[in-house]
VOKE-143198 format. One line per field, with one value per residue (C-alpha): x, y, z; residue in three letters; residue number from 1. Coordinates in steps of 0.001 Angstrom, whole numbers, m for minus. Layout:
BEGIN
east = X, ...
north = Y, ...
up = Z, ...
residu = ALA, ...
num = NUM, ...
This chain:
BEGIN
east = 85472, 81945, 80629, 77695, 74030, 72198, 68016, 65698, 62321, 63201, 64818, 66581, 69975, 69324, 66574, 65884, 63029, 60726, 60866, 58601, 59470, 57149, 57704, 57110, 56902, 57553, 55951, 55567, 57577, 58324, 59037, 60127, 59566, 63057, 63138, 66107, 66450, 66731, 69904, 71927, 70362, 72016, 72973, 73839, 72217, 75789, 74196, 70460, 70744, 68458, 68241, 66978, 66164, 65595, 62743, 64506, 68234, 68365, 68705, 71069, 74058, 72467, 72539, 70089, 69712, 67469, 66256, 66465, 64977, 64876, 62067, 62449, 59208, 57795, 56927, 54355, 53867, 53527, 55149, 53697, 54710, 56428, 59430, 62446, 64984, 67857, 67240, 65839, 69205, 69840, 72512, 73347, 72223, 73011, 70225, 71309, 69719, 72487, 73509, 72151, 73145, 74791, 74304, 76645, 74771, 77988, 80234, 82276, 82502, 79071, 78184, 76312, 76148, 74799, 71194, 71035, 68618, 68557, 64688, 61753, 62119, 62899, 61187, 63679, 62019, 63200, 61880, 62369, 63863, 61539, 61924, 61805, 65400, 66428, 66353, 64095, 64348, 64888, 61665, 61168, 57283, 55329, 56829, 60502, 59514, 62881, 62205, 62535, 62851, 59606, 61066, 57941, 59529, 59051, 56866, 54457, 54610, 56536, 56450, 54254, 54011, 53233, 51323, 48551, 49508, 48222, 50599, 48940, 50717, 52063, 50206, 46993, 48670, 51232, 52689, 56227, 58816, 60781, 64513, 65421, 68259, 69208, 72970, 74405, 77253, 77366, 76741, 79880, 81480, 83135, 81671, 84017, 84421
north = 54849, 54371, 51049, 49427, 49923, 47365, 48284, 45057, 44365, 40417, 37992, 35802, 35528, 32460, 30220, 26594, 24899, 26453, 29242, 29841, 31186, 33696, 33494, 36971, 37584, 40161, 43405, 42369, 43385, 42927, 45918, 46607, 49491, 49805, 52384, 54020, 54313, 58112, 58187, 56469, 59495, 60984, 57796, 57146, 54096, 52553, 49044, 46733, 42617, 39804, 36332, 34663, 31481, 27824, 25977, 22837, 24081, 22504, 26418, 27151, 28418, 30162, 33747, 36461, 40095, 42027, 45529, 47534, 51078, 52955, 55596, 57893, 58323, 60262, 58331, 56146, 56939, 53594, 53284, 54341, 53294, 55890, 57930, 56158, 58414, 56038, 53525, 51643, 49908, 46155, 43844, 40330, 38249, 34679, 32079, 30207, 28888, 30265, 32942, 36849, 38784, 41732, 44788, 47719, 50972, 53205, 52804, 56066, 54496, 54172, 57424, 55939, 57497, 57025, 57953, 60414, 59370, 61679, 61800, 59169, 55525, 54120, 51667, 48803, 47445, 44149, 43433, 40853, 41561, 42004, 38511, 40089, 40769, 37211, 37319, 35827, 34526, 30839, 28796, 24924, 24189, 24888, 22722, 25058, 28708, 30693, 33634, 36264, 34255, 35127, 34894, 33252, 34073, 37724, 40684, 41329, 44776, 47313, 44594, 44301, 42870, 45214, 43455, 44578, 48324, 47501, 47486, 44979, 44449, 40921, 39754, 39735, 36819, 34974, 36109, 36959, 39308, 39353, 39088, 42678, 44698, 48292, 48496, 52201, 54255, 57571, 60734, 61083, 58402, 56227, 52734, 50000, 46950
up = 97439, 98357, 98824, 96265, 97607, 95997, 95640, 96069, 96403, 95999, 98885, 96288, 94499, 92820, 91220, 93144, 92539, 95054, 92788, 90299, 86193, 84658, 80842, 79250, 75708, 73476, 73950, 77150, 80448, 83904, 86094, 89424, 91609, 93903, 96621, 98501, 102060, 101983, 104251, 101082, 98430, 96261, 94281, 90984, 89496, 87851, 86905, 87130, 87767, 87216, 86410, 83056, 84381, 83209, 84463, 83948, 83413, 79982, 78275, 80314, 78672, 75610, 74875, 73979, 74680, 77650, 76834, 79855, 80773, 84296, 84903, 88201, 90103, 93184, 96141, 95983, 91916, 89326, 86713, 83024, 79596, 78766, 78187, 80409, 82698, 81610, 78492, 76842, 75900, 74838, 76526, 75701, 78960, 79868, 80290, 83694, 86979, 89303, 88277, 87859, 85196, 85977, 83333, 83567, 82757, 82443, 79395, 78543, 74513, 73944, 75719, 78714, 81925, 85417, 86166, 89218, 91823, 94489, 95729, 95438, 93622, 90569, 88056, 86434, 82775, 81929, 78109, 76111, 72680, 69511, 67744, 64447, 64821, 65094, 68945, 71312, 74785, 74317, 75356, 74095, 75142, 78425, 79942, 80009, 80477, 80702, 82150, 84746, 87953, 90530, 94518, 96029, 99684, 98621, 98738, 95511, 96654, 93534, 90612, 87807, 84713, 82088, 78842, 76551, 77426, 80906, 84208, 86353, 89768, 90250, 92952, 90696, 89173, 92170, 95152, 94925, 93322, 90258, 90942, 89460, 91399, 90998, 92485, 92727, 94224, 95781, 93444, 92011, 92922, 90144, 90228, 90135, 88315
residu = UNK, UNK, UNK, UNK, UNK, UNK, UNK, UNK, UNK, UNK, UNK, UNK, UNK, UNK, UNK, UNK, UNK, UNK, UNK, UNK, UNK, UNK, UNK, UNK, UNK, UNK, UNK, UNK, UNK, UNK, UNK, UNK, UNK, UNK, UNK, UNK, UNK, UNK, UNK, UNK, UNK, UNK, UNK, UNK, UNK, UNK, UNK, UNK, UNK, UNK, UNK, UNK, UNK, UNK, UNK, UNK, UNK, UNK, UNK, UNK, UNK, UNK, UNK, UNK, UNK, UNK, UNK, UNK, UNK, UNK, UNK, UNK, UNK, UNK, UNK, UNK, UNK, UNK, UNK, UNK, UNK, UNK, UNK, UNK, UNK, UNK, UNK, UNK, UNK, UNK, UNK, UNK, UNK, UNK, UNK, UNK, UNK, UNK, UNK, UNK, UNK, UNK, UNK, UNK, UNK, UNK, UNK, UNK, UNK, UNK, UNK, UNK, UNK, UNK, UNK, UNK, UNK, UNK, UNK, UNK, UNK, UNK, UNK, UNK, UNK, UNK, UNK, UNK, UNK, UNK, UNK, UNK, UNK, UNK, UNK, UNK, UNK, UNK, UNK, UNK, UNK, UNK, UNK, UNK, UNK, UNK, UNK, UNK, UNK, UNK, UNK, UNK, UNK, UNK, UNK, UNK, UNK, UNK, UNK, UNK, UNK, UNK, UNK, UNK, UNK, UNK, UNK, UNK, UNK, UNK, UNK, UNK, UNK, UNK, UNK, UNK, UNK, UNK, UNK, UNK, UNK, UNK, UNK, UNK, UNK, UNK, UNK, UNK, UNK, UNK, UNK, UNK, UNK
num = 1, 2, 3, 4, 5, 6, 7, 8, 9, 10, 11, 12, 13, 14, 15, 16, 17, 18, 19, 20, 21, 22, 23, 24, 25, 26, 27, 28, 29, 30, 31, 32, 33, 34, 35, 36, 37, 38, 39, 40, 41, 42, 43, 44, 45, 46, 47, 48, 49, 50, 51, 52, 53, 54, 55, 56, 57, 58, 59, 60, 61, 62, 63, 64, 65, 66, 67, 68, 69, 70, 71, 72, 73, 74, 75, 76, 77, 78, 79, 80, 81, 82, 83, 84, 85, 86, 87, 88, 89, 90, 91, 92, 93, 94, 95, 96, 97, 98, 99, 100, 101, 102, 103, 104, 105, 106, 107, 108, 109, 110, 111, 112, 113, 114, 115, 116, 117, 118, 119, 120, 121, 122, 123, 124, 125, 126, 127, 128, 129, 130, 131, 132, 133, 134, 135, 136, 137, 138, 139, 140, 141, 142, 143, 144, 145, 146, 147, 148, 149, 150, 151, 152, 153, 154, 155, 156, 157, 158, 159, 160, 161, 162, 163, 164, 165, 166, 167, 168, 169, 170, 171, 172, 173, 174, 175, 176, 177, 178, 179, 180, 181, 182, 183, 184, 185, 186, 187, 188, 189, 190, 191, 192, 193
C-alpha cells in the first residue's frame, strides 16, 4: 500500500492568531494551484483538506457545507472558471480553529471516483454554498470572519481568490496562502481510511 502524498502550497496545519481569516462570500472562491513533484506522478487525487476557521473561536462547532471542484492544468497554466476535472460536489464541513477538514473525494455509493493526475498541476475550488438554500458559512459581524484560514508564513505563489468572474492572485490583496491540501495515492492504489 502506497503511502499518502499530500500537495501544499501552505506551511500551516492549524489557525493561531498570527494567522489571518479571509471571509469569502457566495459566488465567490478561493483556489489553490498544487503541483506534484513529478517523481510521485501518476497519482490519484483520493481527497482535498482545509480549514473553516473562526476569527475568534466563538463559531466553532457549527456546521455548513463547502462546494469543492478540482481542474487539471498544464504547467504554469491558471486556473479559469470553468468546467472542473473532478466536481463541483458539496460536503458538510466543520467550523473550528484547530482542526482541517478532511473531504473524501471517493465514495463507491454515490459514484465518485479518484481524479487521475499524471502530468502538470491541479487547481482545488473551495466555494461557499449558495445561501438561497438555507446554507451559509456562519459569520456574526466584521469583527468574526469565518473563513478559509490565510498562512501568513507562506508563499502567495498558486492561490487566488476568484470574485466578480475575475481570478486575482492573492498576493494583490495579503501575503500568504490559503490552507487548501490535495492528498493522493498512487494510480491505482486504493486509498485508505
Amino acid at each position: 500500500i502506497a503511502a499518502d502524498v499530500v500537495l501544499r502550497n501552505d506551511l500551516s496545519d492549524s489557525y493561531d492568531s498570527g494567522d489571518q481569516l479571509a471571509w469569502l462570500e457566495f459566488p465567490e472562491c478561493a483556489v489553490s494551484v498544487l503541483k506534484a513533484d513529478s517523481a510521485d506522478l501518476p497519482l490519484d487525487i483520493s481527497y482535498v483538506e482545509f480549514m473553516l476557521a473562526s476569527n475568534t473561536g466563538n463559531q466553532d462547532g457549527e456546521t455548513t457545507l463547502a462546494e469543492v471542484g478540482i481542474q487539471l492544468l498544464a504547467d504554469g497554466a491558471k486556473p479559469v472558471n470553468g468546467p472542473m476535472d473532478w466536481g463541483p460536489e458539496e460536503f458538510t464541513v466543520t467550523v473550528s480553529s484547530t482542526s482541517i477538514n478532511r473531504l473524501g473525494l471517493v465514495d463507491e455509493t454515490a459514484g465518485w471516483t479518484a481524479l487521475p493526475y499524471s502530468s502538470g498541476q491541479i487547481a482545488v475550488w473551495i466555494c461557499p454554498p449558495d445561501p438561497t438554500t438555507g446554507e451559509a458559512w456562519p459569520r456574526v459581524n466584521d469583527r468574526d470572519e469565518s473563513g478559509i484560514v490565510i498562512d501568513t508564513s507562506a508563499s502567495a505563489d498558486g492561490s487566488y481568490i476568484y470574485m466578480s468572474n475575475t481570478m486575482t492572485p492573492l498576493g494583490n490583496f495579503i501575503d500568504g496562502s490559503w490552507v487548501i491540501h490535495a492528498g493522493a495515492v498512487a494510480a491505482g492504489v486504493t486509498p485508505v481510511g
